[in-house]
C-alpha positions as a printed NumPy array, in Angstrom:
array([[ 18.801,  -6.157, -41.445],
       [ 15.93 ,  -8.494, -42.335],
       [ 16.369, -10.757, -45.5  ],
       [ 14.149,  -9.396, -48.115],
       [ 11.24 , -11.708, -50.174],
       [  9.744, -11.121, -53.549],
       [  6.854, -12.852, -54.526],
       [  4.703, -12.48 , -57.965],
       [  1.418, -13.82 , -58.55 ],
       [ -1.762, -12.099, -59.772],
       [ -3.852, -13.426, -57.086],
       [ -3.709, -11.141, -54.12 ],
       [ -5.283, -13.836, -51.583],
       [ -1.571, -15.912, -52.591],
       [  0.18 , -12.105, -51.753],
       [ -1.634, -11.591, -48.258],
       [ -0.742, -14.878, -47.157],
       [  3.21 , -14.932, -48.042],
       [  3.297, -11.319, -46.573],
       [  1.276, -12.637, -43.539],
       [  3.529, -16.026, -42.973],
       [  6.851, -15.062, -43.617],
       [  6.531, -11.14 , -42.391],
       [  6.161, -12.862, -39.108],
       [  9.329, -15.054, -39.866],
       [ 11.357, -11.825, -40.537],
       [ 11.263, -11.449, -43.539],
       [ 10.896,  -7.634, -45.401],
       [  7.896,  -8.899, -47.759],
       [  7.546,  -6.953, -51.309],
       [  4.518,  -8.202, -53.642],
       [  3.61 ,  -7.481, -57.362],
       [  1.149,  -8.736, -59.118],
       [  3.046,  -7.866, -62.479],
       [  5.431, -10.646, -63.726],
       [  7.159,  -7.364, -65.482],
       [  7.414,  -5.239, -62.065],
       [  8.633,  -7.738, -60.46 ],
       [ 11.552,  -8.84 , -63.027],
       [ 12.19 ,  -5.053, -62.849],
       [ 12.294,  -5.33 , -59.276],
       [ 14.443,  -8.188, -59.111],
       [ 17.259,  -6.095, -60.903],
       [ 17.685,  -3.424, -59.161],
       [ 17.314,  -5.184, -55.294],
       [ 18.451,  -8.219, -54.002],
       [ 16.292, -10.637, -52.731],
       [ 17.254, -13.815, -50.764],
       [ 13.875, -15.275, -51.66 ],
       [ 12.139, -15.194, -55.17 ],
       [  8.157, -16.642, -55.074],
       [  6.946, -16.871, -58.245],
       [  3.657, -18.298, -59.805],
       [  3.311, -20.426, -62.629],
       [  0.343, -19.029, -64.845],
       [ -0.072, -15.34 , -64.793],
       [ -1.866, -13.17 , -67.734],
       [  0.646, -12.451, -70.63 ],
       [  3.131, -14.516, -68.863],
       [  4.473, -18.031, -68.55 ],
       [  6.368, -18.675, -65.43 ],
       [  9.151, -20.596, -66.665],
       [ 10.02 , -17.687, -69.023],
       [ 10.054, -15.488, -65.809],
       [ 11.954, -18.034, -63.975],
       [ 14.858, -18.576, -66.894],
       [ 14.632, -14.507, -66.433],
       [ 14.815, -14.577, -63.014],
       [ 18.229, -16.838, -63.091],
       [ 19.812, -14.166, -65.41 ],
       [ 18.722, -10.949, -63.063],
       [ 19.012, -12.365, -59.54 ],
       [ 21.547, -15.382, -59.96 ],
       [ 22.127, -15.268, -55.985],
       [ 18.138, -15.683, -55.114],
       [ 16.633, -19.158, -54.   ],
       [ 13.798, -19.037, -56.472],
       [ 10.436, -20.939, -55.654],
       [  7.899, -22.007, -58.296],
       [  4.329, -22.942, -56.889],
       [  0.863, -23.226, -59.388],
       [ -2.222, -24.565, -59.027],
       [ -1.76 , -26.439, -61.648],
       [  0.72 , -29.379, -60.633],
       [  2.599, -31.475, -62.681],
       [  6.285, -33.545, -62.433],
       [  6.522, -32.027, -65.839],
       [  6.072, -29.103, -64.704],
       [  8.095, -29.293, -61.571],
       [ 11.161, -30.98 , -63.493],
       [ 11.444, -28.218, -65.559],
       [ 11.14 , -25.275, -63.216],
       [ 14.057, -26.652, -62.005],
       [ 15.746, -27.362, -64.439],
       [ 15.279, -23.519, -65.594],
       [ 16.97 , -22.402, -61.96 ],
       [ 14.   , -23.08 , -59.511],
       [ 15.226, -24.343, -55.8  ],
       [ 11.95 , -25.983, -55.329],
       [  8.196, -26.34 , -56.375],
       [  4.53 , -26.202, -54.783],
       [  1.517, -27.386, -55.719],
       [ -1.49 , -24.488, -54.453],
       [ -3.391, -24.524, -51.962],
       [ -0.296, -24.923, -49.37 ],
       [ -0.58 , -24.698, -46.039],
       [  2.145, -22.158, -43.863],
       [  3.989, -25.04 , -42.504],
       [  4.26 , -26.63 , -46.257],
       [  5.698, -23.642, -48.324],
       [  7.747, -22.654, -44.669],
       [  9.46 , -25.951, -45.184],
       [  9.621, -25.86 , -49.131],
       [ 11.318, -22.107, -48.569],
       [ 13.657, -23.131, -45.932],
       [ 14.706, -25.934, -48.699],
       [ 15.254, -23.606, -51.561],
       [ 17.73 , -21.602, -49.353],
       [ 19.411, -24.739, -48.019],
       [ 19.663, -26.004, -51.638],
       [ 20.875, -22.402, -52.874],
       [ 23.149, -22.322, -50.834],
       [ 25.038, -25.788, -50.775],
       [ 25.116, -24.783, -55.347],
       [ 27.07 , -21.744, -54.257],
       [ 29.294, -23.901, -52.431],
       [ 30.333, -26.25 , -54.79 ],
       [ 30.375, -23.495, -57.016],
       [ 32.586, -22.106, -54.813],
       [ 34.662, -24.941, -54.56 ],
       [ 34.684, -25.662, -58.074],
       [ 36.431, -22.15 , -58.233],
       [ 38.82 , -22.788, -55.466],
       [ 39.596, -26.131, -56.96 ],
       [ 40.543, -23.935, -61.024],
       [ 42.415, -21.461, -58.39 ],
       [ 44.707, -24.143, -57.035],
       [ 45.393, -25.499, -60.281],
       [ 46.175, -22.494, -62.101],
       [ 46.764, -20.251, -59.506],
       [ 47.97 , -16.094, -60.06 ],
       [ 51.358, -15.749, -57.982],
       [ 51.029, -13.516, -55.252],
       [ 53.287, -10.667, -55.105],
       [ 53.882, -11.412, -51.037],
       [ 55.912, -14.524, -50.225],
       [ 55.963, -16.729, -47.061],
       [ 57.346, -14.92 , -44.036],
       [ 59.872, -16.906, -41.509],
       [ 57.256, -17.932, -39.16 ],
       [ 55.126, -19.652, -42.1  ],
       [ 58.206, -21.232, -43.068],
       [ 59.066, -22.566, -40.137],
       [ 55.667, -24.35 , -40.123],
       [ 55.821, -25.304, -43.176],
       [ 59.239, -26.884, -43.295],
       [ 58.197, -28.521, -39.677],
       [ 54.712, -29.828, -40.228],
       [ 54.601, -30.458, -43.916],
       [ 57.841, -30.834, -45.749],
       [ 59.68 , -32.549, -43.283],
       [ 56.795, -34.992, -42.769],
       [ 56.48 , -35.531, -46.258],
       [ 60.187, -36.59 , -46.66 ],
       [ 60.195, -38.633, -43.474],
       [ 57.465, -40.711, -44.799],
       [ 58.74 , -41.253, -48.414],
       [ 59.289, -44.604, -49.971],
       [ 62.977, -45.523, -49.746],
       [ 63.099, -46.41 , -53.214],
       [ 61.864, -42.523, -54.157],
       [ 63.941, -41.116, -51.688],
       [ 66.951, -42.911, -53.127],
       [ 66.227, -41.929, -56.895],
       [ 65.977, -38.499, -56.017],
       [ 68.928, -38.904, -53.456],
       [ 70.974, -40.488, -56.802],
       [ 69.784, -37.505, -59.281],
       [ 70.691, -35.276, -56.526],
       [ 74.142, -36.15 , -55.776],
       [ 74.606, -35.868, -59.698],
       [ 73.03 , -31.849, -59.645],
       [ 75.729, -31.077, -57.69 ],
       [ 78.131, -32.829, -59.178],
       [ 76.956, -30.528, -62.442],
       [ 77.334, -27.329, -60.252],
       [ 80.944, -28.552, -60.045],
       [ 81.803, -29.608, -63.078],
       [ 80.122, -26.159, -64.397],
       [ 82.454, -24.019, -61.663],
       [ 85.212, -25.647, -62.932],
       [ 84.701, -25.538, -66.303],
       [ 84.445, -21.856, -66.358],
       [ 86.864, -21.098, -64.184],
       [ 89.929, -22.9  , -64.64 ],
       [ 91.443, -20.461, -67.303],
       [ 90.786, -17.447, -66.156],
       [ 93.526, -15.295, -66.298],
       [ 95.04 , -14.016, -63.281],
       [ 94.943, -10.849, -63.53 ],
       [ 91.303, -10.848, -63.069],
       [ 92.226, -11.629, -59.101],
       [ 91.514, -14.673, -57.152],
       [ 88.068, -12.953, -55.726],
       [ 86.581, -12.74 , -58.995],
       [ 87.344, -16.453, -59.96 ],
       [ 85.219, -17.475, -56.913],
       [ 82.483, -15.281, -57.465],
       [ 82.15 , -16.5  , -61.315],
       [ 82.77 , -20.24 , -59.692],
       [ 80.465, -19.864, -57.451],
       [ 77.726, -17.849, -59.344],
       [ 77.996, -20.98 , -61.993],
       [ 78.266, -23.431, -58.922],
       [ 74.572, -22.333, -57.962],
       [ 72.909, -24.136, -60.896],
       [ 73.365, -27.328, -58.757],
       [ 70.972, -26.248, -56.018],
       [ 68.219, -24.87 , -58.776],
       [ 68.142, -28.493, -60.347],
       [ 67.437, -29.471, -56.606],
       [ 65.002, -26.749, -55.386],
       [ 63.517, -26.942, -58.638],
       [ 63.608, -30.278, -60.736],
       [ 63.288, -31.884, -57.536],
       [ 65.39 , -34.008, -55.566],
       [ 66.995, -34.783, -52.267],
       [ 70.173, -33.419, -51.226],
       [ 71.361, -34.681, -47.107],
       [ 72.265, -31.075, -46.523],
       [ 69.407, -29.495, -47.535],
       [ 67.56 , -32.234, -45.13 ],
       [ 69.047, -31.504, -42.046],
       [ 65.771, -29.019, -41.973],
       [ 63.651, -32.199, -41.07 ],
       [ 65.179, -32.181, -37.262],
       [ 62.175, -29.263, -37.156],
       [ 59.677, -31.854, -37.773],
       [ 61.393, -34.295, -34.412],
       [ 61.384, -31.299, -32.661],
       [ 57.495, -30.329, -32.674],
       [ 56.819, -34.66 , -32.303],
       [ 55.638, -34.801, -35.638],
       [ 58.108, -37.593, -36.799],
       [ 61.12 , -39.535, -34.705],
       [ 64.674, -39.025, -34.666],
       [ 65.06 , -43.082, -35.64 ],
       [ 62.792, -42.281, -39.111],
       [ 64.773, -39.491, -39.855],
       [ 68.25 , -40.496, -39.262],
       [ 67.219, -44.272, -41.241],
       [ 65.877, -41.362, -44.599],
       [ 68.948, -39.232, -43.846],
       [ 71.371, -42.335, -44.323],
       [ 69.744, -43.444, -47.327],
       [ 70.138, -39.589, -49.152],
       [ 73.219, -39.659, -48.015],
       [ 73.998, -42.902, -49.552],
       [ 72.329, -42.229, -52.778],
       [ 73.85 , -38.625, -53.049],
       [ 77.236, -40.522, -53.073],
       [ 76.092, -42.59 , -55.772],
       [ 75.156, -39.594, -58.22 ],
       [ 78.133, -38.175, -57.58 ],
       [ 79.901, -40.667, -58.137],
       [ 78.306, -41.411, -61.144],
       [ 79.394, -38.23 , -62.588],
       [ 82.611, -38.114, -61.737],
       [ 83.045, -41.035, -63.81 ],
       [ 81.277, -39.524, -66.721],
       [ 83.204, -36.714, -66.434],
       [ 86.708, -38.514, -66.501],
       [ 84.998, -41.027, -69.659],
       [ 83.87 , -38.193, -71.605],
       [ 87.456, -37.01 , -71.943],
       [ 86.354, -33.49 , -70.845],
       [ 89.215, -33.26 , -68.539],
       [ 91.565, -32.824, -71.584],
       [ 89.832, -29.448, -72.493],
       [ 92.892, -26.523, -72.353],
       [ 95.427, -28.832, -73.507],
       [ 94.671, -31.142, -70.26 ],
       [ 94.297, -28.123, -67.76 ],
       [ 91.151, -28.853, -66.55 ],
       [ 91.948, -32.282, -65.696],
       [ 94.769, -30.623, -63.814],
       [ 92.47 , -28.371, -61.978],
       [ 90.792, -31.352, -60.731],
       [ 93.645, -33.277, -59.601],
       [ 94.734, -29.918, -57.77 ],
       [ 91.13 , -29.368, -56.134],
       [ 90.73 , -32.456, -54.64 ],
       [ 94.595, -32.761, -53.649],
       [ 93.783, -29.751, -51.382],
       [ 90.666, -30.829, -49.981],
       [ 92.019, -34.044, -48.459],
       [ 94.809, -32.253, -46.661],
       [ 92.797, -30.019, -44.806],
       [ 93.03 , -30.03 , -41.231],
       [ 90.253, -31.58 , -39.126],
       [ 89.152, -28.642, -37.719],
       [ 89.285, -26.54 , -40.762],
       [ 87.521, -28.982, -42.926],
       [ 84.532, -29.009, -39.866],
       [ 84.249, -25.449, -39.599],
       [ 84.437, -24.538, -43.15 ],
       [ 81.443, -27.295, -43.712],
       [ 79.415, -25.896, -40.656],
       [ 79.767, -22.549, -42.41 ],
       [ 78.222, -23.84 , -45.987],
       [ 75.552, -26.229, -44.534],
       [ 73.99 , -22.725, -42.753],
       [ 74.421, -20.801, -46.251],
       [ 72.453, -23.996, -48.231],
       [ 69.936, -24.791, -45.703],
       [ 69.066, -20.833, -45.745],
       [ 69.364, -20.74 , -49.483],
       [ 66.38 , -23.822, -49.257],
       [ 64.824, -21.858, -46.868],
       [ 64.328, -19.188, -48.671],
       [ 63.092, -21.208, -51.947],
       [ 60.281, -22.312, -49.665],
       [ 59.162, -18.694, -49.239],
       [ 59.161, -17.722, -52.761],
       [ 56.264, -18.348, -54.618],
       [ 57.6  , -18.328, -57.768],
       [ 60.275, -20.   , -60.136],
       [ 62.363, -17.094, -60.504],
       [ 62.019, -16.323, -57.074],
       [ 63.171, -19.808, -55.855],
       [ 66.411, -19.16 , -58.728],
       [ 67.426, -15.735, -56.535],
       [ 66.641, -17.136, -53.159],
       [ 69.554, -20.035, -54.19 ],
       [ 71.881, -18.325, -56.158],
       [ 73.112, -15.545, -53.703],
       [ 73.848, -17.778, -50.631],
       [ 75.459, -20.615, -53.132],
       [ 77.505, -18.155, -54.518],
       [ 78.476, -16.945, -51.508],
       [ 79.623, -20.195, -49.686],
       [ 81.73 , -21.292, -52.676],
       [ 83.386, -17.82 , -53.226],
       [ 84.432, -18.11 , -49.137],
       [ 85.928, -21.382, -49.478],
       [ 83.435, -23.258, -47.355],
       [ 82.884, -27.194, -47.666],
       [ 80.065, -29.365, -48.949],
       [ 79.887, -33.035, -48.396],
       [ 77.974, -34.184, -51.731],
       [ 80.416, -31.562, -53.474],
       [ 83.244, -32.849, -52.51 ],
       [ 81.848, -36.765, -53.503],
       [ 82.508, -35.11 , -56.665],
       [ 85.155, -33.393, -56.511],
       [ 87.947, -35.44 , -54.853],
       [ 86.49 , -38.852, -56.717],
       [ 87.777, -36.787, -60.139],
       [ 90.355, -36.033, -58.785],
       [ 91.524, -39.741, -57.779],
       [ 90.291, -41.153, -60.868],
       [ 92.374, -38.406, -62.798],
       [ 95.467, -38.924, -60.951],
       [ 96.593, -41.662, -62.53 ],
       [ 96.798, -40.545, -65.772],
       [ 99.988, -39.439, -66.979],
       [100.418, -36.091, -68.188],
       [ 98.311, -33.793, -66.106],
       [ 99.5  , -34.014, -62.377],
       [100.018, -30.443, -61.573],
       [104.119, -29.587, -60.578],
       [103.962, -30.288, -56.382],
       [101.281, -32.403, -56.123],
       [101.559, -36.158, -54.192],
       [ 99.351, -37.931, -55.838],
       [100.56 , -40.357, -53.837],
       [ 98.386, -38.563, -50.857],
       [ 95.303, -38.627, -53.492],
       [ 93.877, -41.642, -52.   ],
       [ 90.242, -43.106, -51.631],
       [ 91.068, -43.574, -47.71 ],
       [ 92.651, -39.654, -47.633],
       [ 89.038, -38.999, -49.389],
       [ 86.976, -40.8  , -46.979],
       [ 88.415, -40.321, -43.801],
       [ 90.225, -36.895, -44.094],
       [ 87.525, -34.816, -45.65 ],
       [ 84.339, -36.95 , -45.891],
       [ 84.179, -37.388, -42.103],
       [ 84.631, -33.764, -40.793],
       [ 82.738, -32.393, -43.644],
       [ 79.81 , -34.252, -43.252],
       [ 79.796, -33.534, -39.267],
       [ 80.148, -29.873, -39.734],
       [ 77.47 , -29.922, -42.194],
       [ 74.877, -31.142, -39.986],
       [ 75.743, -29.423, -37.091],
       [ 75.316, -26.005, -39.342],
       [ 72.289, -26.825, -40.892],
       [ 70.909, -28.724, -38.045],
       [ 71.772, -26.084, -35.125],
       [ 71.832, -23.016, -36.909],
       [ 68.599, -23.026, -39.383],
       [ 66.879, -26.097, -38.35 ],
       [ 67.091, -25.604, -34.559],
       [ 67.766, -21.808, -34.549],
       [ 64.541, -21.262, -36.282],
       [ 62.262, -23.884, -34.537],
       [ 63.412, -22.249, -31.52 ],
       [ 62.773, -18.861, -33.002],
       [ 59.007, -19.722, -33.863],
       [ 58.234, -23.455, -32.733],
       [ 58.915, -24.005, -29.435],
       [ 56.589, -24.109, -27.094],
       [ 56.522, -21.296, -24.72 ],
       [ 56.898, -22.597, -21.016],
       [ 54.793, -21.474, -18.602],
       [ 55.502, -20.194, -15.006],
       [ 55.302, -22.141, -12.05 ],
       [ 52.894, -20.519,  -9.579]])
């Protein structure tokens, strides 16, 4: 379909010559020699080009070019006159002209001044368009589609787990710090809600309310912001597709892990300075003292498998907050798998930097060792070596291998090609 042309001047010499020049460029030519036909005109078609004199009988062309930019906003719109002026020129423009021409032109000069206007027309309606995109991005509507696995899977390879790998150390610490203390609130919150119930309600339900009120610990991560080791084992994605190497991302992985100890060790001790631990006459201290005594004497094996189990619950959980696109979407997509791994009994690493510290630093105050437990067992080296080692192993082998590997493989691998 050819791009139509208006033009409007009263002298029909001006009319046969645009008609004869650009109906042989391709254009569909209309003509008026009525500044009101062709505003009429100009509202009910649409016209790529607009020519327009300046002086016409009962008409000023400026008024019909301010008119024009309120009935055919989307037109290049060209003044020309025979009466030139910068004056006159500046303020066409400024009224929504693309360009100006002094009469008599030759073909070649208002060819060129017409392929201008367009070019100018159209790099407005860019930024325009830009501008928009720009107030989109800022404020943007949430769509009611999230991210499907595929986009994930790019997005947590090419993106997130770039961004990480290159952080500052000193950021990636802070957030490492406030997220060791997040979970350490999950815990304190699971424990603090649960260590009264009565038991008639069942030991099933205890874990589900622990583990529903456990899940607050991930939001402040997902959410707030911050970096949790587990929840990075998603970065081996990002080695995997040559984006980043595994010596940058085991260095950023030791320093999370570092700083989530610190949080949570931070909050273990304003837990046992607060004197929270004496709430129930005491029992909640006890609670702690018992928790942690029965962490450290897992077996090795149980205490790996049990962590390989959680680490593929919370790296899914995170996996799914990247596909939501909103904040109470990112809340679900955490809560159910969080809830889940705590009501089954798996094993966290930064959890347990919580919970066992408590427990040792509770221990030795008189009063509230639960009947049959050695606190004598309850030892930093127990802590360390008994349930800090196998924990943390499992945990990166589950979120490593099952998410981070099972999903790259899944979506990012490149597909080998047979040899012919």
């Amino acid at each position: 379909m050819k791009e139509r042309m208006l033009v409007i001047d009263d002298d029909p010499a001006v009319l046969r010559s645009c008609e004869a020049i650009f109906g042989s460029d391709g254009f569909a030519v209309e003509t008026t020699q009525n500044p009101a036909e062709g505003l009429e005109l100009s509202s009910q078609n649409h016209y790529g080009v607009i020519l327009c004199d300046w002086k016409m009988p009962g008409f000023d062309g400026l008024d019909v070019i301010a008119e024009l930019e309120e009935r055919a906003p989307d037109s290049a719109v060209v003044m020309f006159s025979g009466y030139p002026s910068v004056d006159r020129a500046t303020e066409a423009m400024k009224r929504g002209a693309m360009d100006f021409l002094a009469k008599p032109f030759t073909p070649d000069e208002i060819t060129d001044v017409v392929q201008k206007a367009v070019q100018r027309k159209f790099k407005q309606e860019k930024k325009v368009f830009h501008r928009l995109e720009n107030m989109w991005q800022k404020f943007p509507v949430p769509g009611v589609d999230d991210k499907g696995p595929r986009i994930i899977a790019e997005t947590v390879a090419q993106t997130v787990g770039v961004a990480k790998a290159n952080s500052p150390w000193i950021s990636l610490f802070v957030l490492g710090t406030l997220a060791g203390a997040y979970i350490g609130f999950g815990g304190l919150f699971s424990a603090s809600v649960t260590f009264d119930l009565p038991p008639e309600l069942g030991l099933g339900i205890k874990k589900l309310i622990g583990g529903a009120a456990f899940s607050i610990g991930l939001m402040l991560v997902v959410i707030a912001g911050a970096e949790l080791y587990t929840g990075n084992s998603l970065m081996v994605s990002s080695v995997m597709i040559g984006e980043v190497t595994w010596q940058r991302v085991l260095a950023k992985w030791s320093v999370v892990y570092v700083a989530n100890f610190v949080g949570s060790i931070l909050l273990a001790l304003l837990f046992y300075l607060s004197g929270l631990w004496k709430t129930g006459g005491g029992l909640l201290g006890e609670t702690a003292v018992k928790v942690a005594h029965a962490k450290v004497h897992l077996g090795f094996t149980e205490a790996f498998v049990r962590a390989v189990g959680c680490n593929w619950m919370v790296c899914l959980a995170v996996w799914m907050a990247l596909a939501s696109r909103q904040v109470i979407s990112k809340i679900f997509a955490v809560f159910f798998p969080i809830m889940g791994f705590v009501a089954i009994g798996f094993e966290h690493c930064v959890a347990n930097m919580y919970f066992i510290p408590t427990g040792i630093f509770l221990s030795h105050w008189a009063g509230i060792v639960p009947a049959g437990v050695d606190v004598g067992t309850l030892t930093w080296t127990a802590f360390l070596v008994d349930n800090l080692v196998p924990v943390t192993i499992g945990n990166t082998v589950g979120g490593v291998v099952f998410v981070g590997l099972g999903y790259w493989g899944a979506y990012l691998r490149p597909i080998l090609q047979p040899a012919r």
